[in-house]
C-alpha positions in Angstrom: -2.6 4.9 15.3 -4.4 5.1 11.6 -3.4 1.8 9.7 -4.4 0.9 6.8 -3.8 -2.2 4.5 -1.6 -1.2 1.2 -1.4 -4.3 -1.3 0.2 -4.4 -4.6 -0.8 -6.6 -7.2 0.8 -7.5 -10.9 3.5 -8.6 -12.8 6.6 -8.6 -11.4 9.4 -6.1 -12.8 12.3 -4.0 -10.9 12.0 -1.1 -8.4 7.9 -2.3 -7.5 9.3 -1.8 -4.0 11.4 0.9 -4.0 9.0 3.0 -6.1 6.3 2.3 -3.2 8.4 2.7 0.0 9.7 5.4 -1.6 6.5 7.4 -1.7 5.5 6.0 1.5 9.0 7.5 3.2 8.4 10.6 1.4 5.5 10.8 3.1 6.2 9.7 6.5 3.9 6.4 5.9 5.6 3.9 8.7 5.7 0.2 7.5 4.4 -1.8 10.5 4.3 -4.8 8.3 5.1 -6.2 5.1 4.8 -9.6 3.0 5.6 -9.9 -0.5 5.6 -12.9 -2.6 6.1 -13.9 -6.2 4.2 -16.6 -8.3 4.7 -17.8 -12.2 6.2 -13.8 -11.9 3.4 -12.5 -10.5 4.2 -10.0 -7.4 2.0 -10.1 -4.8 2.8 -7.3 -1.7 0.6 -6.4 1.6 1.8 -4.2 4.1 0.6 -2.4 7.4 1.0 0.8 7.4 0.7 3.4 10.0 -0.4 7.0 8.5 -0.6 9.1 11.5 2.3 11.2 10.8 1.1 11.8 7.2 -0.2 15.4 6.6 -1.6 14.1 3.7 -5.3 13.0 3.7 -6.2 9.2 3.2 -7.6 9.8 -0.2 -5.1 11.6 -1.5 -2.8 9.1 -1.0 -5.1 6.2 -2.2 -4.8 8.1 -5.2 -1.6 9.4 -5.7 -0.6 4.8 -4.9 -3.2 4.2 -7.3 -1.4 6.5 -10.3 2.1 5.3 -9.0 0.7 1.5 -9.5 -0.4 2.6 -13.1 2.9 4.2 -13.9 4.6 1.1 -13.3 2.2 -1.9 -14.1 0.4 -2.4 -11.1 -2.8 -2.1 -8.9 -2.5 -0.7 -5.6 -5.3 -0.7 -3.2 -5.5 1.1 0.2 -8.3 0.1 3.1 -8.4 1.6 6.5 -7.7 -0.9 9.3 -11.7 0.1 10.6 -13.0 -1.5 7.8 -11.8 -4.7 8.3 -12.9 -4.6 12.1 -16.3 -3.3 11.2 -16.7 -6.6 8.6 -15.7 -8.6 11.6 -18.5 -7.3 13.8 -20.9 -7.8 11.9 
């Protein structure tokens, strides 16, 4: 399985989840997990995603998240699951 961490960061406004699990279902990007929040309207999102039936490459999805976020106000970030276990290693 190839996780990686999506979070989504920035003020809060209508569709910020459709618009992102809507490019992740286009994409066949499974949600493993997901927890969103909003503060003082401030949305705040982190999911787990699994990207092993994607045909894309990570990058290009990093990127095309990253243009989607600036389309619509936000930042999104992607990290590989390995990352996060290689910090913890250490």
């Amino acid at each position: 399985m190839k996780k990686t961490v999506i979070t989504v960061v920035g003020k809060d406004t209508v569709g910020i989840i459709a618009k992102v699990c809507t490019y992740l279902a286009n994409n066949r990007i499974n949600i493993l997990d997901i927890s969103q929040t909003i503060v003082d309207g401030f949305f705040n999102m982190m999911m787990i995603v699994d990207m092993n039936e994607s045909a894309k490459p990570f990058g290009d999805i990093s990127n095309e998240l990253t243009q989607i976020g600036e389309e619509i106000g936000v930042i999104i970030k992607c990290q590989r699951e390995e990352i996060f276990e290689k910090m913890h290693r250490i």
